[in-house]
C-alpha positions as CSV (number, residue, x, y, z in Angstrom):
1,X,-4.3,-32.4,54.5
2,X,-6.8,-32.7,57.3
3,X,-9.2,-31.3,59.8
4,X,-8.7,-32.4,63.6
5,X,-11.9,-33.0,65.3
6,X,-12.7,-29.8,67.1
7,X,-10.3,-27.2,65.6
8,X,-10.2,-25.8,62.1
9,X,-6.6,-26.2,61.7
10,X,-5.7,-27.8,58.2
11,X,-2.6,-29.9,58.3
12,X,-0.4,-31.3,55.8
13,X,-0.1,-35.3,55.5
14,X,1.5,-37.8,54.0
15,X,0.8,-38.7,50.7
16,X,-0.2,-42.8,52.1
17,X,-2.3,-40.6,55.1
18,X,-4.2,-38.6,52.4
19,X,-5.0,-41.5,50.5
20,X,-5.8,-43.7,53.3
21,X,-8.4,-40.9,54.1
22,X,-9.9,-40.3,50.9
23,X,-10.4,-44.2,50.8
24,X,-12.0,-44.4,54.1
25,X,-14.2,-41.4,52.7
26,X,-15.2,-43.8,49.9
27,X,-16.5,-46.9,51.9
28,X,-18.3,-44.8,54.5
29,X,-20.5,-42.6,51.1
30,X,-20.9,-46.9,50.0
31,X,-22.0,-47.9,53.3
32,X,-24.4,-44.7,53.8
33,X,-25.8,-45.7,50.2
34,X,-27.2,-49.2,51.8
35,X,-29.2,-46.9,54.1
36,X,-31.7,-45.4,51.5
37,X,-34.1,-47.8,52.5
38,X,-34.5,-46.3,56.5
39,X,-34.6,-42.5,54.5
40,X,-38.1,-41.8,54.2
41,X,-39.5,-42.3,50.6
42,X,-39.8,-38.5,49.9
43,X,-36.4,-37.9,50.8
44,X,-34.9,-41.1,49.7
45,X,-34.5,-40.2,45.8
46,X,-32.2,-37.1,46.9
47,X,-30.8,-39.0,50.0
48,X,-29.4,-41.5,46.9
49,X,-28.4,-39.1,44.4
50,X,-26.0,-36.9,47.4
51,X,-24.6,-40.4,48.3
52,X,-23.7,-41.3,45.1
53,X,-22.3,-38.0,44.0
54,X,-20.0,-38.1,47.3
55,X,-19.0,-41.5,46.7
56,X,-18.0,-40.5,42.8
57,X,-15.7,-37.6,43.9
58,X,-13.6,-39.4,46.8
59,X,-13.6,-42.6,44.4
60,X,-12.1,-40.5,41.3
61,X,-9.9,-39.0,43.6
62,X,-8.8,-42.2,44.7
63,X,-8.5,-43.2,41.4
64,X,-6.5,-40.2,40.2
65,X,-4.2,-40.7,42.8
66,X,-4.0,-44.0,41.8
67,X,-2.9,-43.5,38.2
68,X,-0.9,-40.7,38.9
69,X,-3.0,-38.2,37.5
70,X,-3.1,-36.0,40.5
71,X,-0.3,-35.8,42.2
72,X,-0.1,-34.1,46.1
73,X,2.9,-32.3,46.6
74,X,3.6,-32.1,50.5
75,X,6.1,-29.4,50.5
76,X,4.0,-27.2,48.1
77,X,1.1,-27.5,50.6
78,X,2.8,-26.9,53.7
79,X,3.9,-23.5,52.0
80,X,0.9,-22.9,51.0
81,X,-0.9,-23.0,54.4
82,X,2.4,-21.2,56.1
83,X,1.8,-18.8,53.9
84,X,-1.9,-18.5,54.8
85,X,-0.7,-18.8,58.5
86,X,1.5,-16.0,58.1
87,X,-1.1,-14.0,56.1
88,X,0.7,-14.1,52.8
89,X,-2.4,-15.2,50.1
């Protein structure tokens, strides 16, 4: 599922569209760790530590999906957010 720019409507995808994202989600948490340098030194210990921590989820994630051990049902989530839709929790 995602979030489109601007709204707050969550949408199902595709299993290759949600990992695709999650991936994407891991290089930009590596590429935002080669930035500690330009955080200022007081902040830079906690700047690294959030980076890394975001870069551990969406890379297990990844991971999970990878081995199979999470699997995304597509037609279980779309029910799931008709239901929310439709005001059925």
């Amino acid at each position: 599922m995602r979030v489109d720019k601007g709204e707050m409507i969550m949408k199902a995808t595709t299993y290759k569209e949600l990992k695709k994202w999650i991936d994407e989600g891991v290089d930009l948490a590596e590429l935002a760790q080669g930035y500690a340098d330009k955080v200022p030194n007081a902040d830079r210990e906690q700047f690294e530590a959030i980076t890394q921590e975001i870069f551990n989820v969406l890379e297990g994630v990844s991971l999970m999906l990878d081995d199979k051990a999470l699997i995304y049902n597509r037609k279980a989530e779309k029910k799931r957010l008709n239901d929310i839709e439709q005001g059925n929790y």
